[in-house]
ZATORDREN-969744 format. One record per atom (N, C-alpha, C): residue number from 1; atom name; x, y, z; residue in one letter. Coordinates in Angstrom, 1 decimal. Layout:
residues N
nr->NUM; atom->CA; x->X; y->Y; z->Z; rest->a
...
This chain:
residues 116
nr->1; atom->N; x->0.8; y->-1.2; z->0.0; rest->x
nr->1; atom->CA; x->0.0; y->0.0; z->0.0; rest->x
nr->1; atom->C; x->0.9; y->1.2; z->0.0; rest->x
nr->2; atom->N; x->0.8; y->2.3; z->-1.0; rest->x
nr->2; atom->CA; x->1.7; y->3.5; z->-1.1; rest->x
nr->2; atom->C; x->1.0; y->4.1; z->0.6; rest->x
nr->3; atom->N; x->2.3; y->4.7; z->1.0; rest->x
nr->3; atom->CA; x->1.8; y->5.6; z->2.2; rest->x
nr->3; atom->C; x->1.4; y->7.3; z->1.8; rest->x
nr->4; atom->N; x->0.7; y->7.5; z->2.3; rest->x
nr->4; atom->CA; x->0.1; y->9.0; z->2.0; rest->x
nr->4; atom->C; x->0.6; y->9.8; z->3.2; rest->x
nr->5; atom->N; x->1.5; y->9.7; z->4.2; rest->x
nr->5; atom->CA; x->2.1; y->10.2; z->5.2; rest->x
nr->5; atom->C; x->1.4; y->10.4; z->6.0; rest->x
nr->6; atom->N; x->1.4; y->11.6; z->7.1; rest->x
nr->6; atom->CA; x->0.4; y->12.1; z->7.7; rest->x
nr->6; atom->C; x->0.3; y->13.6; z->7.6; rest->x
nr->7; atom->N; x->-0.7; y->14.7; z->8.2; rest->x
nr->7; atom->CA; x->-1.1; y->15.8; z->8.6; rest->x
nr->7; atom->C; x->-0.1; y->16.3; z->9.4; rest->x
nr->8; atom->N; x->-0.2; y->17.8; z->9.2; rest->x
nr->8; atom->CA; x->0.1; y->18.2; z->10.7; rest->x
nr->8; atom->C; x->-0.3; y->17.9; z->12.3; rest->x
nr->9; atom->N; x->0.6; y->17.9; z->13.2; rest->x
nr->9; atom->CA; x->0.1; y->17.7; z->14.1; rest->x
nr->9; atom->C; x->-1.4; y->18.4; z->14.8; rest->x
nr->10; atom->N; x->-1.2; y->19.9; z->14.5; rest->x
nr->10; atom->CA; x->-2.4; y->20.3; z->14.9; rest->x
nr->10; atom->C; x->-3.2; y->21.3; z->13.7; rest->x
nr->11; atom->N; x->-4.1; y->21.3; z->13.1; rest->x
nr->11; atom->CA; x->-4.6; y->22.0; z->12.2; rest->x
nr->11; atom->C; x->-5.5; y->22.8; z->12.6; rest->x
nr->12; atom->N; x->-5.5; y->24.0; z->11.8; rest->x
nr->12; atom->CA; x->-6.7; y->25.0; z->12.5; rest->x
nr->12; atom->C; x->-7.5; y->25.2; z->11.1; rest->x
nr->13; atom->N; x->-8.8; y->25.4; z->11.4; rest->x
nr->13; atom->CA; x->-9.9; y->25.6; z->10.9; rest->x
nr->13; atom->C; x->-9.6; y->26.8; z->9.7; rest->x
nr->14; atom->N; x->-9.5; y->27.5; z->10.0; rest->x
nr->14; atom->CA; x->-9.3; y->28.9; z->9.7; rest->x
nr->14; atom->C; x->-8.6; y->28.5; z->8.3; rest->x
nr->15; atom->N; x->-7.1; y->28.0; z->8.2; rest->x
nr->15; atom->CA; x->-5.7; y->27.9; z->7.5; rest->x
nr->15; atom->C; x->-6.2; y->27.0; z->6.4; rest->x
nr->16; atom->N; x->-7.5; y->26.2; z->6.8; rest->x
nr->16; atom->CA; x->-7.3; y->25.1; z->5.7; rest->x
nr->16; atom->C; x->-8.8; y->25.6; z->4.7; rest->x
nr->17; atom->N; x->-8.6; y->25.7; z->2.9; rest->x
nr->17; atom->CA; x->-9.5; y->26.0; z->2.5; rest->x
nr->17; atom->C; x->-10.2; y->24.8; z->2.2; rest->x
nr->18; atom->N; x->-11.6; y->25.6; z->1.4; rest->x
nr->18; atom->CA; x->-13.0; y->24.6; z->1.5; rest->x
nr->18; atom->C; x->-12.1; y->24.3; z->-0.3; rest->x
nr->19; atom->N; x->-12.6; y->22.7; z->-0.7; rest->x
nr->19; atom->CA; x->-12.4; y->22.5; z->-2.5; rest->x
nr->19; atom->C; x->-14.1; y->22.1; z->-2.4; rest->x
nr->20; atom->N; x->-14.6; y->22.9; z->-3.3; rest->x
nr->20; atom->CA; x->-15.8; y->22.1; z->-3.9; rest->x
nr->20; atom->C; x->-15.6; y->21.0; z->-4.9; rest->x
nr->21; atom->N; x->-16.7; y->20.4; z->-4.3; rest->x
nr->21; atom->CA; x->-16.8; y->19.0; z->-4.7; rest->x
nr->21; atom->C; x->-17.7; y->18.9; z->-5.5; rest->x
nr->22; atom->N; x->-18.7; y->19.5; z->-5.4; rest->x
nr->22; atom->CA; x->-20.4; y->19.4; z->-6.2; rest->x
nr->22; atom->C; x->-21.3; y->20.6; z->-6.2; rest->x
nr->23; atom->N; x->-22.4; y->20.6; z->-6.6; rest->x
nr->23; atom->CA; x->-23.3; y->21.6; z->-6.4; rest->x
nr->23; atom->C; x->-23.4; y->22.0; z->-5.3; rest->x
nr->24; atom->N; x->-23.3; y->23.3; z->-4.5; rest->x
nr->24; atom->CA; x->-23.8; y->23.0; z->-3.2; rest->x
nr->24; atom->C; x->-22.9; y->22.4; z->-2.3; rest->x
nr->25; atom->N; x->-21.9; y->22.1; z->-2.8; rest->x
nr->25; atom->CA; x->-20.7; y->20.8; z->-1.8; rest->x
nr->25; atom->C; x->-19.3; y->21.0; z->-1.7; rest->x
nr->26; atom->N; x->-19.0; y->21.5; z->-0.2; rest->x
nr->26; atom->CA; x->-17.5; y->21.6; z->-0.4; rest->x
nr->26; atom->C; x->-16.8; y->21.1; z->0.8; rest->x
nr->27; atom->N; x->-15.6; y->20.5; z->0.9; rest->x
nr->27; atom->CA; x->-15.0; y->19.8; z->1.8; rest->x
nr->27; atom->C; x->-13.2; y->20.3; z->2.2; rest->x
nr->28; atom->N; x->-13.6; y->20.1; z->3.3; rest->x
nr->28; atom->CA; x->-12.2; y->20.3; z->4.3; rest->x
nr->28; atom->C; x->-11.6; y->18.7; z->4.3; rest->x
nr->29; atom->N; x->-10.3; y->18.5; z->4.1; rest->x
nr->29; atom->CA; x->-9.5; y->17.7; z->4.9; rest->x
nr->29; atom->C; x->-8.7; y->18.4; z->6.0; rest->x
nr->30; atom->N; x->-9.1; y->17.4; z->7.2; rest->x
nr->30; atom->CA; x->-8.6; y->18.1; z->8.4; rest->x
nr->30; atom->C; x->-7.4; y->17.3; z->8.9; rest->x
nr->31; atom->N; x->-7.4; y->15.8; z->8.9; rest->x
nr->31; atom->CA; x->-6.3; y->15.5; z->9.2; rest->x
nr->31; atom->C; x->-6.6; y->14.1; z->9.0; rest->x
nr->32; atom->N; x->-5.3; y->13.3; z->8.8; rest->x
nr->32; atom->CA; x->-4.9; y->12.0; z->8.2; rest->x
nr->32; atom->C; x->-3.7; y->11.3; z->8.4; rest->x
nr->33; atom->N; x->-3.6; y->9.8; z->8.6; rest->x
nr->33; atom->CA; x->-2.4; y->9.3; z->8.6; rest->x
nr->33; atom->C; x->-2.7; y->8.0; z->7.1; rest->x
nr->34; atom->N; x->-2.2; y->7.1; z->7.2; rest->x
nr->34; atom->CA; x->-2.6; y->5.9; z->6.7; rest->x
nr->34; atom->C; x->-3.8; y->5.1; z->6.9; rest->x
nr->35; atom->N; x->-3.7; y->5.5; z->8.1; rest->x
nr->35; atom->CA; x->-5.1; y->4.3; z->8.4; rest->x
nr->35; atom->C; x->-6.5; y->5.1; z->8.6; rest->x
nr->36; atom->N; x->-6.4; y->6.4; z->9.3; rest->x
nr->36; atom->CA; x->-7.9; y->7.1; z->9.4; rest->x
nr->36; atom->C; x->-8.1; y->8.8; z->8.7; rest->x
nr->37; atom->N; x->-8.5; y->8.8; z->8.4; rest->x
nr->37; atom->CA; x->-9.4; y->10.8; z->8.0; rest->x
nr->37; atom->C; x->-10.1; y->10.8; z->8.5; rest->x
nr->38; atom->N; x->-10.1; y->12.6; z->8.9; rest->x
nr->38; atom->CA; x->-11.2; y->13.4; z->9.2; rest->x
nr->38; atom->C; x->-11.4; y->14.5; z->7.8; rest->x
nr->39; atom->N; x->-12.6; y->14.9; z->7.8; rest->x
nr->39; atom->CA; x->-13.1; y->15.7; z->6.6; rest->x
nr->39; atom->C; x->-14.5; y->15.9; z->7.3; rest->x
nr->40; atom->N; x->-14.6; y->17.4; z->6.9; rest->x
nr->40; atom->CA; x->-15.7; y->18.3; z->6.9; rest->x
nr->40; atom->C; x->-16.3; y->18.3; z->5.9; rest->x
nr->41; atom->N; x->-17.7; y->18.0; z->5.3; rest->x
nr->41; atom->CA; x->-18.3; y->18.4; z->4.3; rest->x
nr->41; atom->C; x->-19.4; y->19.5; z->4.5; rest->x
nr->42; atom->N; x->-19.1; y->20.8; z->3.9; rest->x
nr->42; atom->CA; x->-20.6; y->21.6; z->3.9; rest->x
nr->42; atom->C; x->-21.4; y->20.9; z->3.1; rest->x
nr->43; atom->N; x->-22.9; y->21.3; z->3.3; rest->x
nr->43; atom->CA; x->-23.8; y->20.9; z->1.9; rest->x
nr->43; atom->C; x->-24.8; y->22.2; z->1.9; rest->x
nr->44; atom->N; x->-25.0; y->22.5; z->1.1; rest->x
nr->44; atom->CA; x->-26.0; y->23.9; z->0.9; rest->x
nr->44; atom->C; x->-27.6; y->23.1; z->1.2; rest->x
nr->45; atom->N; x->-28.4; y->23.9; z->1.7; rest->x
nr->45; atom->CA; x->-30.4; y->23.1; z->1.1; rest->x
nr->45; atom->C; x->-29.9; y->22.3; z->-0.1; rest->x
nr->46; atom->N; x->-30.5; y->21.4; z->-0.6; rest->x
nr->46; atom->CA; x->-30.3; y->20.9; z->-1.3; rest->x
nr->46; atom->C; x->-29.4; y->20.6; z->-2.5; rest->x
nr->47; atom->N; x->-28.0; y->19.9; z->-1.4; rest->x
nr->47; atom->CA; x->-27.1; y->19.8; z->-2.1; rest->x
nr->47; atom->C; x->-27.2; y->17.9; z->-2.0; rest->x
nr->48; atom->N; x->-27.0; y->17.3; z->-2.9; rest->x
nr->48; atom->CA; x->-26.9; y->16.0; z->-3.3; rest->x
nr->48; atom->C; x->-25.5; y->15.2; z->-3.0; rest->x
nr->49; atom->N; x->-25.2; y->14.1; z->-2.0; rest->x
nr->49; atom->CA; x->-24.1; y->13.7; z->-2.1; rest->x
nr->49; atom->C; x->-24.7; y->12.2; z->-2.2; rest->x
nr->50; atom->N; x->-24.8; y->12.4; z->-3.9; rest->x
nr->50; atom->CA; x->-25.1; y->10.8; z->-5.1; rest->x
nr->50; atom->C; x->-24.7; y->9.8; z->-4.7; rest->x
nr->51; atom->N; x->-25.4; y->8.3; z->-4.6; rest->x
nr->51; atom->CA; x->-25.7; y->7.0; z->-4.2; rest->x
nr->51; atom->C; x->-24.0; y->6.8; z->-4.8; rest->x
nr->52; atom->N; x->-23.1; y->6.2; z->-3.6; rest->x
nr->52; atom->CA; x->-22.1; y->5.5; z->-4.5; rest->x
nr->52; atom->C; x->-21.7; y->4.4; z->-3.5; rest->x
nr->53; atom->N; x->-20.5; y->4.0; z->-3.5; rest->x
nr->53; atom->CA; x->-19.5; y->3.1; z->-2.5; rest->x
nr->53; atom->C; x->-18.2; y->3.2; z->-2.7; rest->x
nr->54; atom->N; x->-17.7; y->2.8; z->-1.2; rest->x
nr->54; atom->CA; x->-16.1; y->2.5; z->-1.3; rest->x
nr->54; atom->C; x->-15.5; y->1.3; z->-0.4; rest->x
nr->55; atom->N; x->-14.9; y->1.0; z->-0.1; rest->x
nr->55; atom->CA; x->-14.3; y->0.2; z->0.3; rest->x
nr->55; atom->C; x->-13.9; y->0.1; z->1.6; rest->x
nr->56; atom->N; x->-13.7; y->2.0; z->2.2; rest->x
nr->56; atom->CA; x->-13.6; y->2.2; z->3.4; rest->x
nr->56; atom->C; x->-14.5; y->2.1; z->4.6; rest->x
nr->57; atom->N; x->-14.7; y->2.0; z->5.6; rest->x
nr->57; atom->CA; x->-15.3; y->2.2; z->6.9; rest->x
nr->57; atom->C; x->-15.8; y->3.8; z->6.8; rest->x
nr->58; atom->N; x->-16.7; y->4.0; z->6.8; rest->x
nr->58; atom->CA; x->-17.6; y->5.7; z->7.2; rest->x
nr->58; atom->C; x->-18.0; y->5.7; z->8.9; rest->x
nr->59; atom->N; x->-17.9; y->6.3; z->9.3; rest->x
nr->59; atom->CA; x->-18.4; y->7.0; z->10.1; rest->x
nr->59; atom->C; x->-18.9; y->8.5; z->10.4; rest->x
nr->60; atom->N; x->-19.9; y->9.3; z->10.9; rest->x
nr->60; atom->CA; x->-20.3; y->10.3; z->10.3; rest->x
nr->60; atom->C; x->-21.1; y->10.9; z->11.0; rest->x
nr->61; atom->N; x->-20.6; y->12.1; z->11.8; rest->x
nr->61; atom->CA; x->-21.5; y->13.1; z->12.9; rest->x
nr->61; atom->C; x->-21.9; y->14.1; z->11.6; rest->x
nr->62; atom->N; x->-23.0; y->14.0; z->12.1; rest->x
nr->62; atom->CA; x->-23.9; y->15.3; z->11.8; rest->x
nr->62; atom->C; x->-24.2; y->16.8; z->12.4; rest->x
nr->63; atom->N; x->-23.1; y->17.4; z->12.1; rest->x
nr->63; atom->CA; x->-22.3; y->19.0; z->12.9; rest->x
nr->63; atom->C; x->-23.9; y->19.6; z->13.2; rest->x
nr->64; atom->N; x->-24.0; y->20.0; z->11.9; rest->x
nr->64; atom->CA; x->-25.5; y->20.9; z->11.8; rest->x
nr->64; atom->C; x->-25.9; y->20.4; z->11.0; rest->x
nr->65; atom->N; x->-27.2; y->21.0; z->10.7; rest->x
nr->65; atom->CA; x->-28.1; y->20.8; z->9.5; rest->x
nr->65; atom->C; x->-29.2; y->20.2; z->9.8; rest->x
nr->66; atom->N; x->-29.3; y->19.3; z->8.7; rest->x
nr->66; atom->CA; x->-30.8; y->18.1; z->8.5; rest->x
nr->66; atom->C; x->-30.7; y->17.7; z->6.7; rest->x
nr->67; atom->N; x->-30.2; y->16.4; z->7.3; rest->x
nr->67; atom->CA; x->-30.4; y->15.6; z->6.4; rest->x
nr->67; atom->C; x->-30.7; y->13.9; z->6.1; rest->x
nr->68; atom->N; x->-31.3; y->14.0; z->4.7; rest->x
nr->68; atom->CA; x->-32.2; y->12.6; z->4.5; rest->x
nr->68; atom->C; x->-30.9; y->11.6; z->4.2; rest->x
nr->69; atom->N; x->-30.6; y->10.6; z->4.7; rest->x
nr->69; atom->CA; x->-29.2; y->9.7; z->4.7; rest->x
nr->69; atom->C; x->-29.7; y->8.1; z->3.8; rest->x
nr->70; atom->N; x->-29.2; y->7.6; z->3.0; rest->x
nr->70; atom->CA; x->-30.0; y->6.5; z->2.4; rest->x
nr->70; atom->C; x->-28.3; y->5.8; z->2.9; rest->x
nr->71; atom->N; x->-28.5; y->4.1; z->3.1; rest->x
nr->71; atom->CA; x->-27.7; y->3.4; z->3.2; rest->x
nr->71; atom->C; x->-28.4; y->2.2; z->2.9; rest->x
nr->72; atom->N; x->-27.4; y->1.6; z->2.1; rest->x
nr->72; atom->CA; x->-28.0; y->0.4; z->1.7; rest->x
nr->72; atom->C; x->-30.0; y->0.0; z->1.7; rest->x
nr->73; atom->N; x->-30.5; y->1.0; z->0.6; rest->x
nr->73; atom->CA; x->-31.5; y->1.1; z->0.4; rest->x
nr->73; atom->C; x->-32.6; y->1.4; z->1.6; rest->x
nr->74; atom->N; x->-31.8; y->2.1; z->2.8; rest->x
nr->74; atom->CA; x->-32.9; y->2.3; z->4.4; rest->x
nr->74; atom->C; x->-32.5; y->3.5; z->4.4; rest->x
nr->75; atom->N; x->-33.5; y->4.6; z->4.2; rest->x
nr->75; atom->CA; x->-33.6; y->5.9; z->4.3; rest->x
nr->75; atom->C; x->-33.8; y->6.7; z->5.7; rest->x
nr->76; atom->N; x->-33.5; y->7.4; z->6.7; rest->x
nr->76; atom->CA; x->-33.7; y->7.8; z->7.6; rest->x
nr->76; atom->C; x->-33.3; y->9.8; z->7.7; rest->x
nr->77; atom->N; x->-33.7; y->10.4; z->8.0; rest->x
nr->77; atom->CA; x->-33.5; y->11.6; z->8.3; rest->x
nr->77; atom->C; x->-33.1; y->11.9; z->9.7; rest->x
nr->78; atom->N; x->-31.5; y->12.6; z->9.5; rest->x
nr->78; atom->CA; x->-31.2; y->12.6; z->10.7; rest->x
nr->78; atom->C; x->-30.7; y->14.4; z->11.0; rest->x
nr->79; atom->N; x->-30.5; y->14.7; z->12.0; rest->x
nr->79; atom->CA; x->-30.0; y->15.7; z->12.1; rest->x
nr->79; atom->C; x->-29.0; y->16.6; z->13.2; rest->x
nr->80; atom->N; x->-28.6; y->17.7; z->13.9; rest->x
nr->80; atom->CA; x->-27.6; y->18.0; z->14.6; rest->x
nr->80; atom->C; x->-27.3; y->17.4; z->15.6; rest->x
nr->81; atom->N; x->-26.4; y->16.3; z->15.9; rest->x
nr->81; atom->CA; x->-26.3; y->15.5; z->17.3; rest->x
nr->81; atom->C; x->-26.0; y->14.2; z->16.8; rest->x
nr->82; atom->N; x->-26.6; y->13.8; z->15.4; rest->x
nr->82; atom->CA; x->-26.8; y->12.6; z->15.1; rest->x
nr->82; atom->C; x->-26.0; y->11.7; z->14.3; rest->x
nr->83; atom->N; x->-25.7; y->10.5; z->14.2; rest->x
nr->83; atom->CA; x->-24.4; y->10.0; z->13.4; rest->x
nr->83; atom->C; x->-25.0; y->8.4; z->12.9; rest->x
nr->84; atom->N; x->-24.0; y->8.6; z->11.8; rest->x
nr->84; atom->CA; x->-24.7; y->7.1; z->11.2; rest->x
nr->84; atom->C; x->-23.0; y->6.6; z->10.6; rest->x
nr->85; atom->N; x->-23.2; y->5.2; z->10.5; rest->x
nr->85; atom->CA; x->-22.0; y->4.1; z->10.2; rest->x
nr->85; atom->C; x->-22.0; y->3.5; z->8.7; rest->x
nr->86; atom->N; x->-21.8; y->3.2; z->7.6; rest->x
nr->86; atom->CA; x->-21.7; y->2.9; z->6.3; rest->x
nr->86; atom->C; x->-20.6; y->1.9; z->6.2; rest->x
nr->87; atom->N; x->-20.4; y->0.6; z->6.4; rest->x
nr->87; atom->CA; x->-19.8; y->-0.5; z->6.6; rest->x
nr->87; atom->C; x->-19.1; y->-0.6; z->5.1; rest->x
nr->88; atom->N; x->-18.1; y->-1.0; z->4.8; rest->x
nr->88; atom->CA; x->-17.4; y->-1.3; z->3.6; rest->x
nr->88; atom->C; x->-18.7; y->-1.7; z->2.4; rest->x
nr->89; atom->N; x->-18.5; y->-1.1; z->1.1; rest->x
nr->89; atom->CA; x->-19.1; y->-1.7; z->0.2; rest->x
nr->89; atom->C; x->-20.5; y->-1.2; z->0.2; rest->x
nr->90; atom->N; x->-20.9; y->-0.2; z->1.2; rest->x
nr->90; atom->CA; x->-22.3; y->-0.1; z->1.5; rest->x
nr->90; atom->C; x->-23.2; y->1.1; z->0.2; rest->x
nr->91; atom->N; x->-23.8; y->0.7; z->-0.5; rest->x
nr->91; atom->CA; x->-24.2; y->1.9; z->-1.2; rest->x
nr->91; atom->C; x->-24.8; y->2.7; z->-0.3; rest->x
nr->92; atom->N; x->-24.9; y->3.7; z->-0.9; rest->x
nr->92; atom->CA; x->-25.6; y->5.4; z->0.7; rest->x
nr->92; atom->C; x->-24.9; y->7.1; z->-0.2; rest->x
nr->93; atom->N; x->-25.7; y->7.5; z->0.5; rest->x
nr->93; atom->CA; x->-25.7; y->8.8; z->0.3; rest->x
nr->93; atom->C; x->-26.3; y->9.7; z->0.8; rest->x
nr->94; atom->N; x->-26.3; y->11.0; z->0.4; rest->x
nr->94; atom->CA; x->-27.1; y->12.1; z->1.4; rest->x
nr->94; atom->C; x->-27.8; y->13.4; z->0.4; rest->x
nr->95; atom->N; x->-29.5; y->13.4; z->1.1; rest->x
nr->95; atom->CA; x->-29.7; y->14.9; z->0.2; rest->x
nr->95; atom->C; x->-30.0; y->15.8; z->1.8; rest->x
nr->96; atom->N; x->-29.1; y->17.2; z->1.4; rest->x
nr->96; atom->CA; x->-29.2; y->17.9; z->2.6; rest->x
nr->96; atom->C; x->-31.1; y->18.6; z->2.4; rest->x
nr->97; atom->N; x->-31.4; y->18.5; z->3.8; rest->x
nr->97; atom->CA; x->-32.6; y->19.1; z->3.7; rest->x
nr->97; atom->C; x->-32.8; y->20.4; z->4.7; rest->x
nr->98; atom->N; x->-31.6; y->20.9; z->5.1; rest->x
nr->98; atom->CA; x->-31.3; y->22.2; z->6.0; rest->x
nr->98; atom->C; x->-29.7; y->22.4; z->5.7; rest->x
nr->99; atom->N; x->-29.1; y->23.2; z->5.2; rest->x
nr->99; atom->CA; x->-27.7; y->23.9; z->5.4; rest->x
nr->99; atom->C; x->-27.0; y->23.2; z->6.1; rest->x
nr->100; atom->N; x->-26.1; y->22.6; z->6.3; rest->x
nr->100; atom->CA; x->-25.3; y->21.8; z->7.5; rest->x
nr->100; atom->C; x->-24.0; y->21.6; z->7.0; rest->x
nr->101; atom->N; x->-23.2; y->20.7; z->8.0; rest->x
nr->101; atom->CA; x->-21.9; y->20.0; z->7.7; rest->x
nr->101; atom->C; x->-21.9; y->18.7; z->8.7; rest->x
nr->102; atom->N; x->-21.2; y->17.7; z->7.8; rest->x
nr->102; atom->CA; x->-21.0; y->16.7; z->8.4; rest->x
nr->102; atom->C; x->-19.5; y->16.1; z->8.3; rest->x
nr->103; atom->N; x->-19.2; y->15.7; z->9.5; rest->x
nr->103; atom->CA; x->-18.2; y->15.3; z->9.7; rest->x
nr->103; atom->C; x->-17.6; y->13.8; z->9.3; rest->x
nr->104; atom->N; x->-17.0; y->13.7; z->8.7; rest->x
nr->104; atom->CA; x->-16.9; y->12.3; z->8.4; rest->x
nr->104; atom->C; x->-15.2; y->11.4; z->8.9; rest->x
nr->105; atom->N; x->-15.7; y->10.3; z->9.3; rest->x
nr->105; atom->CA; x->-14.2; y->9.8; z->9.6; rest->x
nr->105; atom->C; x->-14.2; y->8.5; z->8.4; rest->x
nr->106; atom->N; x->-13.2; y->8.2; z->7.8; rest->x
nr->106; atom->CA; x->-12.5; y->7.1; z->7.1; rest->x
nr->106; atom->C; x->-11.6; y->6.3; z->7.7; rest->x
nr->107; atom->N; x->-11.9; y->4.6; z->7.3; rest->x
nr->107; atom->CA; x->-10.5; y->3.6; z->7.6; rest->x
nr->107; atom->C; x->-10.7; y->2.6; z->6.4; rest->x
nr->108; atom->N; x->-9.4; y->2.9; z->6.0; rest->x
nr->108; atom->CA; x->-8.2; y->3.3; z->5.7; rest->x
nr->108; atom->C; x->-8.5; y->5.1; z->5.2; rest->x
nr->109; atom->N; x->-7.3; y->5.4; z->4.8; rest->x
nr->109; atom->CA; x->-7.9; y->6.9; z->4.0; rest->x
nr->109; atom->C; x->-8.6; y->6.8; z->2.9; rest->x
nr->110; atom->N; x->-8.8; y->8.2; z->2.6; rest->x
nr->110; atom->CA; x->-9.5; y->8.1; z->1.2; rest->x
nr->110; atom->C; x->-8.6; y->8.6; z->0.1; rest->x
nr->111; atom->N; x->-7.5; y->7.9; z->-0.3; rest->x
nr->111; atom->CA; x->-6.3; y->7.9; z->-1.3; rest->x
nr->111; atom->C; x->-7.0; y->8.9; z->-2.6; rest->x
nr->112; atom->N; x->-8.5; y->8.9; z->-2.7; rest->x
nr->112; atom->CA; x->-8.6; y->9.6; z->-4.1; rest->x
nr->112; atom->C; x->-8.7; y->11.3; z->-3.7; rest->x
nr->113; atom->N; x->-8.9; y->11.1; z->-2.4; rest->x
nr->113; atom->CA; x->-9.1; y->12.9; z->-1.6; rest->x
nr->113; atom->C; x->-7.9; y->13.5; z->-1.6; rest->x
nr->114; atom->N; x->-6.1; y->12.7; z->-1.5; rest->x
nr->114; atom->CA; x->-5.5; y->13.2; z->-1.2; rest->x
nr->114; atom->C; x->-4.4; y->13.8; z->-2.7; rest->x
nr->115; atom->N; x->-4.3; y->15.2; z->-2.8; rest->x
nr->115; atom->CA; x->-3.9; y->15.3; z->-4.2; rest->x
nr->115; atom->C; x->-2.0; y->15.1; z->-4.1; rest->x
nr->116; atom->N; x->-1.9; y->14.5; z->-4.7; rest->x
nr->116; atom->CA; x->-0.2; y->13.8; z->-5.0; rest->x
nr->116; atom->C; x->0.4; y->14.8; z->-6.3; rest->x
């Protein structure tokens, strides 16, 4: 497995910019080694983050907002407080239904987020 190194030890909010990702969608990488990330995603009202999969472990606080979460075809609407788990291979995705950001963790990293 190529190593993708790690982060700085302590990163501030402020220093690191937003890359859009989609309509409506932009994301922080906050910090990483090999094995885990953190990442911020904004999502505007109805910003779409489309049915896909990966390989990694999700996990996923819900900062602010409100939004409708699909995993493996079970829809649920969650919102500020709330966190949901996406097991390897899981199809899922998210339509925001209030302005928010969700926090996401990865295991292993996500090798296609990090630009080489």
């Amino acid at each position: 497995m190529e190593s993708f190194g790690t982060s700085e030890k302590f990163l501030f909010n402020d220093e690191i910019e937003w890359e859009v990702v989609g309509e409506g969608i932009k994301r922080k990488i906050m910090a990483y080694d090999d094995r885990v990330m953190l990442v911020n995603v904004h999502f505007e009202k109805g910003g779409i983050g489309v049915l896909h999969e990966h390989y990694h472990s999700q996990v996923t606080y819900v900062a602010s907002g409100k939004f409708e979460v699909t995993i493996d075809n079970e829809t649920k609407t969650l919102k500020a407080g709330d966190s949901f788990y996406i097991p390897p291979h899981a199809i899922h995705g998210v339509v925001c239904l209030e302005s928010g950001l969700l926090t996401d963790v990865f295991s292993p990293i996500r090798e296609d987020f990090i630009k080489k």
